[in-house]
VOKE-421902 format. One record per residue (C-alpha): residue in three letters; z, x, y. Coordinates in Angstrom, 2 decimals, padded with zeros to 5 digits. Layout:
// residues N
 rest       Z       X       Y
  Ala       Z       X       Y
...
END
This chain:
// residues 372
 rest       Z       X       Y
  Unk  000.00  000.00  000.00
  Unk -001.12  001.72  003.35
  Unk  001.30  002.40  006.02
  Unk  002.20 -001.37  008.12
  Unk  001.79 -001.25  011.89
  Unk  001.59 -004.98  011.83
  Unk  003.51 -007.62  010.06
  Unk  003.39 -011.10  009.95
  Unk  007.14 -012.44  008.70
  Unk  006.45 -016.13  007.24
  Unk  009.86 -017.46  007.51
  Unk  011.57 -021.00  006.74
  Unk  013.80 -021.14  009.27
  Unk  014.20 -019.12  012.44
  Unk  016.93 -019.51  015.60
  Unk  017.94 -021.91  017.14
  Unk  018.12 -022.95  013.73
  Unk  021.47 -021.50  011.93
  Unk  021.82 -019.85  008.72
  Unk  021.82 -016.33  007.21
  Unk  018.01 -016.18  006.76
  Unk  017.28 -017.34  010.39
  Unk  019.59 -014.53  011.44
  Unk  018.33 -011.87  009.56
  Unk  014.73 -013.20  010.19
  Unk  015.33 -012.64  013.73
  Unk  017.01 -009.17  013.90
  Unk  014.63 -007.52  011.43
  Unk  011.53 -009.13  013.12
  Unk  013.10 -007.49  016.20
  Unk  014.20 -004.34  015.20
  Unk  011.00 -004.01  013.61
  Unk  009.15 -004.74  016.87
  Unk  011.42 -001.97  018.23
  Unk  009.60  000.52  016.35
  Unk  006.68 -000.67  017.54
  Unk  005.15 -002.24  014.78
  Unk  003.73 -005.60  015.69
  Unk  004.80 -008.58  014.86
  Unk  004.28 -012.32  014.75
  Unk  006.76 -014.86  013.15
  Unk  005.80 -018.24  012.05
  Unk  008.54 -020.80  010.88
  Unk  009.46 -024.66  010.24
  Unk  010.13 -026.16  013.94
  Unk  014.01 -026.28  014.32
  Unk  014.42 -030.37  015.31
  Unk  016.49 -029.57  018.51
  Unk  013.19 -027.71  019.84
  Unk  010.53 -028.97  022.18
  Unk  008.36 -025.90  022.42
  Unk  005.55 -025.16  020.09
  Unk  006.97 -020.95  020.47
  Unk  009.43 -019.15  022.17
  Unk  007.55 -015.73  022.48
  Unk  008.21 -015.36  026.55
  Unk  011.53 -014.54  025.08
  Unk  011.19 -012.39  022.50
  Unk  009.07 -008.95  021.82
  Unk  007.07 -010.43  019.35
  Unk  005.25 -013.60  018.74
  Unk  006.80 -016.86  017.14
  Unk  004.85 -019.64  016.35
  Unk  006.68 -022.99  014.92
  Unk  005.06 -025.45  012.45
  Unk  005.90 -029.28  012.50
  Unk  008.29 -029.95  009.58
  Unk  007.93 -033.68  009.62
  Unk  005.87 -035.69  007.17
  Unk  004.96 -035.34  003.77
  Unk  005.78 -032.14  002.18
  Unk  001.86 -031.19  001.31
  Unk  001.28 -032.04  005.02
  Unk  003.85 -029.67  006.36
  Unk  002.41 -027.06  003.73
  Unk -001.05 -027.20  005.08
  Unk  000.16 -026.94  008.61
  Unk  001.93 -023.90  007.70
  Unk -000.86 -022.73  005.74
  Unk -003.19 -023.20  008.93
  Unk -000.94 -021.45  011.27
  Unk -000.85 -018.63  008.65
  Unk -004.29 -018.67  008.22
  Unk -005.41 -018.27  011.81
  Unk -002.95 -015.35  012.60
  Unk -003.65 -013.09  009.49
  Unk -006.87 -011.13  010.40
  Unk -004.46 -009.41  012.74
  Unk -001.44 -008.43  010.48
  Unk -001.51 -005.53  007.34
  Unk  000.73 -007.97  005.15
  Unk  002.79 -011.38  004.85
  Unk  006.69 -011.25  004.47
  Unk  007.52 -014.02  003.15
  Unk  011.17 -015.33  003.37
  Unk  011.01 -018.29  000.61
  Unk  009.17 -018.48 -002.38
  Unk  008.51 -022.07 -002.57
  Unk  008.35 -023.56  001.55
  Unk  006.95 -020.53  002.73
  Unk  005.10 -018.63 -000.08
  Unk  003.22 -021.54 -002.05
  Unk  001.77 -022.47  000.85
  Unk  000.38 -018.99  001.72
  Unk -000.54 -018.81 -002.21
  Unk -002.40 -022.22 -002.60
  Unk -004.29 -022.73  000.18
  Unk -005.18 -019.28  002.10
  Unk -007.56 -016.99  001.55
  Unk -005.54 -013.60  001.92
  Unk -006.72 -010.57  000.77
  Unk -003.31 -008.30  001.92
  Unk -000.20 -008.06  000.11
  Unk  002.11 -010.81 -000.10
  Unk  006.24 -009.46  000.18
  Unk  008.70 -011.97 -000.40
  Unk  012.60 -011.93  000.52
  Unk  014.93 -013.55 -002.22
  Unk  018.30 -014.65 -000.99
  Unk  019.07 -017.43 -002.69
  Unk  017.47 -020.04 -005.45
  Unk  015.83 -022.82 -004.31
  Unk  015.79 -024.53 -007.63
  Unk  019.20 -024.17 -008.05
  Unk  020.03 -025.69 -004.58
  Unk  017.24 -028.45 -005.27
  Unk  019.01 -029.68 -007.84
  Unk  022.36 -029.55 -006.35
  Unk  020.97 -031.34 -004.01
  Unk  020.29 -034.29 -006.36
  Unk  023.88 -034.50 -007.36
  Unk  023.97 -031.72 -010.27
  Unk  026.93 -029.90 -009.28
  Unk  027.06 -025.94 -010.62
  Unk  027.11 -022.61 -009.90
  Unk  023.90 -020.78 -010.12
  Unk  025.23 -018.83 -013.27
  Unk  025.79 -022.49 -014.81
  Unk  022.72 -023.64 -014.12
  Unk  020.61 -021.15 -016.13
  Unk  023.17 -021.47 -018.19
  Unk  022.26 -025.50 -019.27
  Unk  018.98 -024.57 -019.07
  Unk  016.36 -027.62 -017.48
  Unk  016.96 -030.63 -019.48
  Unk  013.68 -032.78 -018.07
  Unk  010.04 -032.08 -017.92
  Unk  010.00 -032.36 -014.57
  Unk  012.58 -029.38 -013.82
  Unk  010.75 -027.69 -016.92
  Unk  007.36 -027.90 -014.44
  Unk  009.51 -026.93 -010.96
  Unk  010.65 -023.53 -012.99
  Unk  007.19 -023.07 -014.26
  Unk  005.82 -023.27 -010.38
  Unk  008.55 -021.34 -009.59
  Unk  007.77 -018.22 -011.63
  Unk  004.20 -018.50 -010.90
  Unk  004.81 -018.49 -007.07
  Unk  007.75 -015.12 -008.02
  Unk  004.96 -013.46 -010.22
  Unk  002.10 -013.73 -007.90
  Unk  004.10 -011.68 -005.06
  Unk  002.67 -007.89 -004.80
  Unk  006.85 -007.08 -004.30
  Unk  009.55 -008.99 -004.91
  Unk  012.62 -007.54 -002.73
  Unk  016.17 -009.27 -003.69
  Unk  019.51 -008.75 -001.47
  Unk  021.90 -008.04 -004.23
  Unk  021.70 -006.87 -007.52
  Unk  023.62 -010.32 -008.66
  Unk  020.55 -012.39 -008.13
  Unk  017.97 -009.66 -009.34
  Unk  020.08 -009.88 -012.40
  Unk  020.19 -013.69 -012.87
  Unk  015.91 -013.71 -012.10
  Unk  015.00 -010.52 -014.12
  Unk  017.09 -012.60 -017.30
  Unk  015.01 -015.60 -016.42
  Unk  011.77 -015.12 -015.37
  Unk  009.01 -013.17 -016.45
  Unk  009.07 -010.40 -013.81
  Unk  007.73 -006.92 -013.56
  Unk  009.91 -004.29 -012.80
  Unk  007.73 -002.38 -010.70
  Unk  007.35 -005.02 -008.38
  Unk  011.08 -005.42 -007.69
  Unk  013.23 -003.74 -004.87
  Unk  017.37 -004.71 -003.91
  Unk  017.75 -003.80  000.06
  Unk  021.22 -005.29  000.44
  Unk  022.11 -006.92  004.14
  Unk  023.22 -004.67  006.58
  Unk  027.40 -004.45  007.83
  Unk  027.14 -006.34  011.06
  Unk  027.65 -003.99  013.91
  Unk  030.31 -006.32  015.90
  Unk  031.91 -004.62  019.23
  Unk  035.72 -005.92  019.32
  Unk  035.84 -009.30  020.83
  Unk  039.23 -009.83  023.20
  Unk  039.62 -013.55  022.16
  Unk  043.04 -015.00  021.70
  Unk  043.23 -015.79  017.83
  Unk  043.83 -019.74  017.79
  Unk  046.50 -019.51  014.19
  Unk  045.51 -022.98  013.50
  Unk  042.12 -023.43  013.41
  Unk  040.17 -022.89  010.08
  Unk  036.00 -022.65  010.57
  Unk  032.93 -023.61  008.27
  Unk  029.73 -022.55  009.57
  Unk  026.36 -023.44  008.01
  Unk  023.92 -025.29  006.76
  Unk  025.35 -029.00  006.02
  Unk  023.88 -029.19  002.48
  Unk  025.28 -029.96 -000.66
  Unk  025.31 -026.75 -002.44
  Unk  027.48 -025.88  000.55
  Unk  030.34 -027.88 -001.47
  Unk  031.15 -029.99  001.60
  Unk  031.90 -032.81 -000.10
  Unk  034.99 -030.74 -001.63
  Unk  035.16 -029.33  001.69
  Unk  036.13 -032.49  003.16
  Unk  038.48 -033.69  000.81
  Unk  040.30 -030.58  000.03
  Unk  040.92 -030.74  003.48
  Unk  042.22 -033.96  003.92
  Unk  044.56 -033.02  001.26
  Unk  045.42 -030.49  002.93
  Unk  045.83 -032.11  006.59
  Unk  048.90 -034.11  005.08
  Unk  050.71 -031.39  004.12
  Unk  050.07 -029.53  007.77
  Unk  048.75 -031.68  010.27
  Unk  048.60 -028.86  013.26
  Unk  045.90 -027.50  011.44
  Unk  042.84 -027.91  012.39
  Unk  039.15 -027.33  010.54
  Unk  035.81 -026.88  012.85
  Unk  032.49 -027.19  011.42
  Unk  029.67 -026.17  013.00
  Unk  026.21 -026.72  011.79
  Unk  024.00 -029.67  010.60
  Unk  022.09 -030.58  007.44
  Unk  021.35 -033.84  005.31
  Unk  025.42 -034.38  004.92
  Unk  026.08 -034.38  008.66
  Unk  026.98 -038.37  008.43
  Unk  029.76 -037.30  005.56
  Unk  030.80 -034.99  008.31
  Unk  031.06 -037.22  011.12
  Unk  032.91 -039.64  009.22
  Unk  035.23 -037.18  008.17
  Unk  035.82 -036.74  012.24
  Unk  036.36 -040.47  013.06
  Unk  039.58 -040.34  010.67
  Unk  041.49 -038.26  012.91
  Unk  042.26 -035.66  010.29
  Unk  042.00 -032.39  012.65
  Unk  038.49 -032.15  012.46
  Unk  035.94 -030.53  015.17
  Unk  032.56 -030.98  014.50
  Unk  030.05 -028.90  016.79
  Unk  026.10 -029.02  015.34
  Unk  024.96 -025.72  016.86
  Unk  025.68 -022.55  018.47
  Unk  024.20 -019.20  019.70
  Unk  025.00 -016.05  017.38
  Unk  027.22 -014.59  020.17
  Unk  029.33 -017.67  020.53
  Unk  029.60 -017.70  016.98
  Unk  031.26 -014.63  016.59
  Unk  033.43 -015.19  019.41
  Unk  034.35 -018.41  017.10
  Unk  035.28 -015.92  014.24
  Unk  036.77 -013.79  015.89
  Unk  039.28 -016.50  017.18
  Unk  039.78 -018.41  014.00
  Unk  042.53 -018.33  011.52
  Unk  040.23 -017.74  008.28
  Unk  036.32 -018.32  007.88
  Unk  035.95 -020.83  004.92
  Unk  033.38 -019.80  002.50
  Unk  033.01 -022.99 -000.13
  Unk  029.53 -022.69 -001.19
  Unk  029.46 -022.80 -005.06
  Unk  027.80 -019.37 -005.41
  Unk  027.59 -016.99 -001.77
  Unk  024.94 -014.94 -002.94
  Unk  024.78 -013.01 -000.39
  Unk  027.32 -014.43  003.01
  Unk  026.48 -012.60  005.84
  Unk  028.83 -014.61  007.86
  Unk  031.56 -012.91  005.31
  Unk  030.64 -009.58  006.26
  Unk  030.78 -010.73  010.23
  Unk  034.02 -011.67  009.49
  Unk  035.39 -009.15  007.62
  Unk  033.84 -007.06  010.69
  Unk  036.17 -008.85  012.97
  Unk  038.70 -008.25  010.60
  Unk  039.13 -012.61  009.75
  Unk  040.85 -013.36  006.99
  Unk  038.52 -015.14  004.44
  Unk  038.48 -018.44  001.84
  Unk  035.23 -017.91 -000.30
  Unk  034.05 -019.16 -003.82
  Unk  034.81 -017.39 -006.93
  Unk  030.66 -017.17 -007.80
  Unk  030.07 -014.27 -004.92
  Unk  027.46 -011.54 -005.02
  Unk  029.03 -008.91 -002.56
  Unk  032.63 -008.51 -003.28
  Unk  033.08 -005.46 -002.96
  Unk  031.84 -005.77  000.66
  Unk  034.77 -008.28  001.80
  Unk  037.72 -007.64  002.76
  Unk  040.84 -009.86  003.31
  Unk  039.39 -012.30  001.14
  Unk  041.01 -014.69 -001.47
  Unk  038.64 -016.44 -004.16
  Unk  038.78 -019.56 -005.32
  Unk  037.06 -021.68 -008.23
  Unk  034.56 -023.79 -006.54
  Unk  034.64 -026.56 -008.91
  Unk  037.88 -027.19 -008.90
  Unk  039.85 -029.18 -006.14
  Unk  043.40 -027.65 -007.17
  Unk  042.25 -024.22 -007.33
  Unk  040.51 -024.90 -003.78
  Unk  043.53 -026.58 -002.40
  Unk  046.20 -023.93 -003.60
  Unk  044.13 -020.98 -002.23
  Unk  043.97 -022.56  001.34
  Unk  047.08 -023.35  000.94
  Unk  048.30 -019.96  000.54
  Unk  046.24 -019.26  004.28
  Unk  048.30 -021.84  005.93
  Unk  051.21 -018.88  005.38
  Unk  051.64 -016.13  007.92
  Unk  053.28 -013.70  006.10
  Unk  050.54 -013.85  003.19
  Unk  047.64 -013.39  005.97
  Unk  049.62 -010.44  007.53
  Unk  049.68 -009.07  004.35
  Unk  046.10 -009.01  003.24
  Unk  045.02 -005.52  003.21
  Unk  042.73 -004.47  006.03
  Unk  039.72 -001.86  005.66
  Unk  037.17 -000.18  007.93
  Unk  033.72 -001.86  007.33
  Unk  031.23  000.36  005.62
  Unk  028.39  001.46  007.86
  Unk  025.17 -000.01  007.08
  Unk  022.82 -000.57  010.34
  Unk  020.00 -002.68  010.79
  Unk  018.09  000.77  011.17
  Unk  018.96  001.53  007.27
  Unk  017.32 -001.59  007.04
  Unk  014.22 -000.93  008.64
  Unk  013.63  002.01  007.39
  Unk  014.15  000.70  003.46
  Unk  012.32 -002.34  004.33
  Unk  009.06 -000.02  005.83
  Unk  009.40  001.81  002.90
  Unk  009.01 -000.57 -000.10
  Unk  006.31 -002.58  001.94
  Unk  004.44  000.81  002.09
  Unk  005.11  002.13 -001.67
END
């Protein structure tokens, strides 16, 4: 693969949206641009936005595709978009294999190398998302019961095998894929997320406010969320949880917040607001059922925030001040928190200088499998 002066990054979701893959879509597309490589971003339109792009304030392009309709419609829009802006990039970098990739796959006519970014499992979260609660370990575990998830995995490895490199972000999730898909090894590269770079923020810690921040979806376990809370709340009613984000369970949220159970509910912020929010919080509560790979952790442990995350976790060794809980199980959720609500256990949670790891590192192991 020759040497990339120009990159287009074919994201799902990019700022104002929230999430770990907008944020990292964002600082690599920048750094990247810093090194003046060009490139142009295109992503799913975040709903909040009225602009078609929002390149007057960035140093490279962004172009935003309409993520309304039917989903073949929004895939041919993103197709088009990607379509149009190729002749000028060396190579796609894709950051989804199924909203992003297929698209680029089925209907353009690319002759350059296709890169994609693995995260997280959409299969796995599609089918949380229909009401199958598990972990990702337990759900290769059962195995797909019904021809139609038989046909999703199918498309699934097709779309993962027909990627010139596949680059994971922690050797958990290479290991669950390599075990069940049909992949080639020479194709496959682990460039873990870099250790946030967070100056000291002078912000008054608020001792009784827990946070959430994410996507509002279900493999986020926000259901259990919501009622470990609750359970919770009766026990310690100063206490108080804020959620910020927004997703398909928003309403569940909302109602939550109506019953006067100590819960803030904010739908969006900007990245430096959100660290300030960290920074000033209690503990950050992790509850997803598996955290592949929670850059919000590493922020955290940054800002040296005490942490509540699921058992299932793919960078453990990376977080410090953390306790672990089972994420399918309400008592083991409750008794963790439980033990945050006590001073003297937080004070005692050991406290460790973040590794370094710079978005630089990343850049520079990111040029170099897209050029190997």
């Amino acid at each position: 693969m020759k040497k990339s002066r120009s990159i287009l990054i074919a994201a799902g979701i990019f700022p104002p949206d929230i999430g770990g893959p907008s944020t990292y879509a964002f600082q690599l597309a920048n750094s990247l641009a810093k090194r003046g490589i060009k490139i142009t971003v295109i992503a799913y339109k975040p709903a909040a936005l009225k602009q078609k792009s929002i390149s007057a304030k960035t140093p490279f392009k962004v172009i935003f595709v309409s993520r309304n309709g039917f989903f073949l419609m929004r895939w041919l829009g993103y197709a088009r978009a990607v379509q149009k802006e190729i002749s000028e990039h060396d190579l796609v970098y894709s950051f989804c294999p199924v909203s992003v990739s297929l698209p680029v796959l089925l209907f353009c006519n690319i002759k350059k190398p296709i890169i994609v970014r693995l995260g997280g499992d959409f299969l796995w979260e599609a089918a949380v998302a229909k009401a199958r609660v598990c972990t990702l370990q337990e759900f290769y575990k059962k195995g797909f019961p019904g021809i139609y998830e038989k046909i999703k995995k199918r498309v699934f490895e097709w779309s993962l095998q027909h990627h010139d490199k596949l680059i994971f972000t922690t050797d958990f999730l290479r290991t669950i894929f390599v075990h069940n898909y049909r992949l080639q090894n020479e194709k496959i590269a682990v460039i873990n997320n870099p250790y946030p770079e967070v100056k000291p923020i002078k912000i008054r810690r608020d001792h009784n406010q827990f946070l959430f921040i994410g996507r509002l979806i279900p493999a986020k376990n926000i259901e259990r969320l919501l009622r470990v809370w609750t359970a919770l709340f009766i026990r310690y009613p100063n206490f108080r949880l804020k959620i910020i984000g927004d997703g398909p369970t928003v309403g569940m949220v909302k109602k939550f917040v109506q019953n006067n159970i100590g819960i803030l509910y904010q739908n969006s912020l900007s990245h430096d607001k959100i660290l300030k929010e960290i920074a000033k919080a209690r503990a950050l509560i992790l509850p997803m059922l598996t955290e592949i790979s929670p850059n919000l952790g590493l922020e955290a442990t940054a800002l040296s925030t005490p942490i509540l995350c699921t058992y299932e976790c793919g960078i453990k060794k990376d977080l410090y001040r953390t306790i672990y809980f089972k994420p399918l199980s309400d008592d083991d959720f409750l008794k963790k928190w439980l033990l945050m609500c006590d001073d003297k256990f937080l004070n005692n949670l050991a406290t460790k200088k973040i590794r370094k790891r710079s978005w630089e590192n990343i850049v520079d192991e990111t040029l170099l499998v897209l050029q190997t």
